[in-house]
C-alpha positions in Angstrom: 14.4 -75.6 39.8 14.0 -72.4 42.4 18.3 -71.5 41.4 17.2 -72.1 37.7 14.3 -69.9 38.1 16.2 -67.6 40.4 18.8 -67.2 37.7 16.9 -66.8 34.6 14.9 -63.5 36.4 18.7 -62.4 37.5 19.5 -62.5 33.3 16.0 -60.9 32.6 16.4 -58.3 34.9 19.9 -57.3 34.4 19.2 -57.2 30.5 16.2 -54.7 31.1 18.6 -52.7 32.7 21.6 -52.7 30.6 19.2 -51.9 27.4 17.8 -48.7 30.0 21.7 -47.6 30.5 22.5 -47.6 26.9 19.5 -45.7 25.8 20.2 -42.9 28.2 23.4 -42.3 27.6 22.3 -42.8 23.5 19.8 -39.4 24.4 22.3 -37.7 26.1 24.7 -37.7 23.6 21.9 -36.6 20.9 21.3 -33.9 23.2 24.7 -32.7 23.7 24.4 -30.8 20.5 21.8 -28.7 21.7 22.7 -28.5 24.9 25.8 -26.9 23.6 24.1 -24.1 22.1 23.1 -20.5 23.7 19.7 -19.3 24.3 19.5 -16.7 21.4 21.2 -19.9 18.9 18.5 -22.0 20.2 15.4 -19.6 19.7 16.5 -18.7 15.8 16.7 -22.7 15.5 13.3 -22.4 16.7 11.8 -19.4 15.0 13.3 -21.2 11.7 12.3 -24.4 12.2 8.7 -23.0 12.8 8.7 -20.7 9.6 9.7 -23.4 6.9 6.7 -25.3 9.2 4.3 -23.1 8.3 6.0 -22.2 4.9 5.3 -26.0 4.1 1.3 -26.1 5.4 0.9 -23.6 2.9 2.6 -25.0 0.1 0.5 -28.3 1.5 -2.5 -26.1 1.3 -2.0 -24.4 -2.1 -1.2 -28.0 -3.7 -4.3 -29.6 -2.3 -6.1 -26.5 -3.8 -4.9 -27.0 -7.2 -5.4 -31.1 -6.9 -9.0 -30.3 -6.2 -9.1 -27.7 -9.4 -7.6 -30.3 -11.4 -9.7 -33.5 -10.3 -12.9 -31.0 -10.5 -11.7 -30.3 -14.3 -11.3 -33.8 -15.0 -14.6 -35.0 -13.8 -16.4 -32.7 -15.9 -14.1 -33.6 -19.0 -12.1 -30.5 -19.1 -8.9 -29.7 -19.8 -6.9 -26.3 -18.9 -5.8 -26.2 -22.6 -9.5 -26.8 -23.8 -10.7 -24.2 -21.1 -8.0 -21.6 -22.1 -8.9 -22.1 -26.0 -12.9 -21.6 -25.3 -12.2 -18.3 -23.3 -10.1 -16.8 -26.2 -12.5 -17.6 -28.1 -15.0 -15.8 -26.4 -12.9 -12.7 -26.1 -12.1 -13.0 -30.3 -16.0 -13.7 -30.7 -16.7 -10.6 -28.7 -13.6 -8.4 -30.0 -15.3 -9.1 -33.5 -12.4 -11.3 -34.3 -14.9 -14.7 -34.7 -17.8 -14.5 -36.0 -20.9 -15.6 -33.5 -24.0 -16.8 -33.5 -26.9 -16.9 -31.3 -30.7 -15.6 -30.8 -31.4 -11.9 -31.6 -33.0 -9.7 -34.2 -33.3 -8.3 -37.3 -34.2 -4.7 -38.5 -34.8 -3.8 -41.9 -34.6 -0.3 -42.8 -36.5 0.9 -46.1 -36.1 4.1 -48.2 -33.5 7.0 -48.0 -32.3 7.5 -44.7 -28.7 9.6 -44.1 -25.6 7.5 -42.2 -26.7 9.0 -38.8 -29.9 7.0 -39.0 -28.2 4.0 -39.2 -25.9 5.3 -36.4 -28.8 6.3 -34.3 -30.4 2.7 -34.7 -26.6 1.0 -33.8 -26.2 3.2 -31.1 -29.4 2.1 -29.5 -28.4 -1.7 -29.9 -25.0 -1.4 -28.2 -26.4 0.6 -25.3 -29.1 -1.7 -25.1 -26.8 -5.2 -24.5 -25.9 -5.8 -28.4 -22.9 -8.9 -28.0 -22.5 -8.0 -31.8 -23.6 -6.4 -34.7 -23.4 -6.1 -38.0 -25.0 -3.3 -41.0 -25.4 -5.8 -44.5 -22.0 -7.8 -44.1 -20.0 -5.7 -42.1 -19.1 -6.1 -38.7 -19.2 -3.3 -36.2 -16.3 -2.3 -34.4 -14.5 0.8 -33.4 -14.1 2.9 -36.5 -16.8 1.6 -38.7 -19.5 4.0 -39.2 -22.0 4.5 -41.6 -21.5 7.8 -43.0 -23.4 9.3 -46.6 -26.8 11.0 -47.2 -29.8 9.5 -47.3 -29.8 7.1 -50.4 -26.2 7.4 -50.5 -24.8 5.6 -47.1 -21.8 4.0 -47.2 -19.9 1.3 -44.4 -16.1 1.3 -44.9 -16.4 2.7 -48.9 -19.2 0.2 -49.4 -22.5 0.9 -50.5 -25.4 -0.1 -48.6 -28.3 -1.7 -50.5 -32.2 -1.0 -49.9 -33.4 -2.4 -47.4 -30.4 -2.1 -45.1 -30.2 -5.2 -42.4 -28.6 -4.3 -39.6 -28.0 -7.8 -37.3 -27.6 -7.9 -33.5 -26.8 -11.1 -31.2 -28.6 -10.1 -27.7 -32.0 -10.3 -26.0 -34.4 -10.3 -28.8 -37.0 -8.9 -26.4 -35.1 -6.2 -24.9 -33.3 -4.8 -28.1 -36.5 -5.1 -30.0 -38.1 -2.8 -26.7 -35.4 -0.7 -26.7 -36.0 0.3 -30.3 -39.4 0.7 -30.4 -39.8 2.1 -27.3 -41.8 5.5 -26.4 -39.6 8.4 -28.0 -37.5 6.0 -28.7 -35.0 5.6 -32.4 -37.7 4.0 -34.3 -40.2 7.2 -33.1 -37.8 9.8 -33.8 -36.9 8.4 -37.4 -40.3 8.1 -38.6 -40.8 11.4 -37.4 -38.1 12.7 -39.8 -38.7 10.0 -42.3 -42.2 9.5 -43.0 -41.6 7.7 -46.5 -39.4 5.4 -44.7 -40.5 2.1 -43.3 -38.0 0.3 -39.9 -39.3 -3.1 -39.2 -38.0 -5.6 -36.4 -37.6 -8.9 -36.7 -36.9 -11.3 -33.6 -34.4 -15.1 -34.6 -33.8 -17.5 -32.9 -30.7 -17.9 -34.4 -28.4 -15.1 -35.9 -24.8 -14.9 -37.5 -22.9 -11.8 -37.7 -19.5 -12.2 -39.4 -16.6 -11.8 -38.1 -14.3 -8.1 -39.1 -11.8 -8.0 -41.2 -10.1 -5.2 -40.0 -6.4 -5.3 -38.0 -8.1 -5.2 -34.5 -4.6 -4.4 -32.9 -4.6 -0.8 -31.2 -1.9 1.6 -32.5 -1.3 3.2 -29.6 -2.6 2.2 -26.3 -0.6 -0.7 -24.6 -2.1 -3.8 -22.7 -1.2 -3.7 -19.1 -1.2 -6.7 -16.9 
């Protein structure tokens, strides 16, 4: 029994130690290709090796970036298309190229007043946060004016009727301030006008139409 066990260890031990001999000499000969190299070959192997490391954290970093966008998207119901769509929309809205909707006011001009009345009144709403406005049916962008004497005015060859209704999509409270205010456009036109009567008018809910003029510029270019 002692030879048998005697033996056995002899086999165990011997095995141990040809498995340690063969996987030495397998590392040395993986190392014999690098050990064959020069410093300077084996520092750009390292510099390289490094970069396309941290060249791939960041692609790691910029793709778990845009898996969180993505997932945050979905759980609201969103879609990138949808998303895209809604803010050209916008933009058109704002542009004048949609119409749009939303709470503002109303004022009512009555009796004769010139083009530069209605101007002055417009004027006031755009500096005042107008999103939109419109004089009767006409949407306001660059190059419509109203233009004629009092009586007489005109928007883009078309008459305007009495009253005229000029519509604004904004803060009902501050456009309506901003017109009536102290010295303000209302003041100075029924200083010149006393026959003629400006009312303001606060809505929940407005329209003002969309233009229908070719909104593209002739000259300038869009730069990106």
């Amino acid at each position: 029994m002692r030879r048998t066990s005697a033996r056995i260890a002899m086999t165990v031990v011997l095995f141990v130690l040809g498995f340690l001999v063969v996987a030495q000499l397998r590392a040395q000969n993986a190392d014999q290709g690098l050990a064959a190299l020069s410093v300077s070959e084996l520092t750009e192997l390292v510099a390289n090796v490094t970069t396309r490391n941290n060249q791939l954290r960041d692609e790691i970093a910029t793709l778990d970036l845009q898996r969180s966008a993505v997932a945050a998207a979905a759980n609201r119901g969103d879609t990138s298309a949808g998303q895209i769509r809604a803010d050209l929309d916008r933009v058109r809205g704002w542009s004048g190229a949609l119409a749009v909707s939303g709470p503002g006011i109303v004022v009512r001009v009555r009796g004769p007043v010139p083009g530069d009345a209605i101007e002055l009144l417009q004027n006031e709403l755009r500096n005042a946060g107008a999103e939109a406005t419109a004089i009767g049916e006409i949407r306001v962008v660059p190059g419509v004016v109203a233009t004629g004497p009092g009586g007489a005015v005109v928007v883009r060859g078309v008459p305007l009727a009495d009253p005229v209704v000029i519509t604004a999509v904004g803060q009902a409270q501050v456009l309506a301030g901003s017109l009536g205010r102290a010295g303000g456009p209302i003041a100075q036109l029924s200083a010149r006008f006393p026959e003629v009567t400006i009312t303001v008018s606060a809505a929940d809910l407005v329209t003002v139409p969309a233009t229908d003029r070719d909104l593209a510029p002739a000259l300038g270019k869009p730069r990106l």
